[in-house]
Each structure stands twice: as C-alpha cells, then as structure tokens.
Phi, psi and omega in degrees: 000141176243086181283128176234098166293140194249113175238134166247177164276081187302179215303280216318334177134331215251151191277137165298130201317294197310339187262339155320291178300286195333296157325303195288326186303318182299289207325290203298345186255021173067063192225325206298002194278309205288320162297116188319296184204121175284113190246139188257115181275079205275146194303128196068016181222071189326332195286336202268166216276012173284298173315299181312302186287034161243336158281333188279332140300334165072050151258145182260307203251146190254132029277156157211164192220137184250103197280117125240130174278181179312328193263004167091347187260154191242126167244102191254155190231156195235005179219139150330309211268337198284284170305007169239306169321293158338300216212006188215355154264105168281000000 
C-alpha cells in the first residue's frame, strides 16, 4: 500500500490549517510514519503536483490522501479520520 497525503500551500508560504491539524492528528496517534509521501497543492499554481492530483480525482480542497493498494487499485479520502479508521487501524 502507498498512502500520498496532499496538503496545501498558501499565497502566503504557509500550510493550511486543516492540513496543519490533519498531520498533527497521524503524528499523536503514531500514523505520521505510515505516509509514503507528501505532495503539495500549492495556491495559484495549477501546475504543482497537489493541484494536478486533485484534479485528476476531482478533489477541490486539501487535505486529501490518495490510498493504492497492492493490487493497484485507488482510493482517495478527503477526511483524516475516514483514512485512519479504513486503512491505518491494524
């Protein structure tokens, strides 16, 4: 399994709250390990690689986390709590 959590970045430099919490929520519960890779949707720049995967699943707002399984198949969660319950309680 490849979990790639999507956060974004605002004008300003600074990471969105909700992706800020979302992070703090893996980290107290020992999870933040289990993400593969952080890609970032950055504001105003259709081009960065966050935007793209949020268009190509047809997510608007971040966070979001994109699940393939061994088998190749994709899943995305648009809630923290969704993805840890689902896919991060062994």
């Amino acid at each position: 399994m490849h979990i790639t959590m999507v956060k974004k970045r605002k004008l300003d430099g600074s990471d969105c709250r909700k992706c800020t919490q979302a992070s703090q929520q893996l980290e107290n519960r020992g999870l933040l390990e289990r993400i593969d890779e952080v890609v970032w949707a950055v504001e105003g720049d259709p081009e960065s690689p966050g935007m793209k995967l949020g268009e190509e699943h047809g997510v608007e707002n971040a966070p979001f986390f994109v699940v393939e399984d061994d088998g190749g198949e994709t899943q995305v969660y648009t809630s923290v709590m969704r993805l840890i319950r689902e896919q991060l309680n062994d």
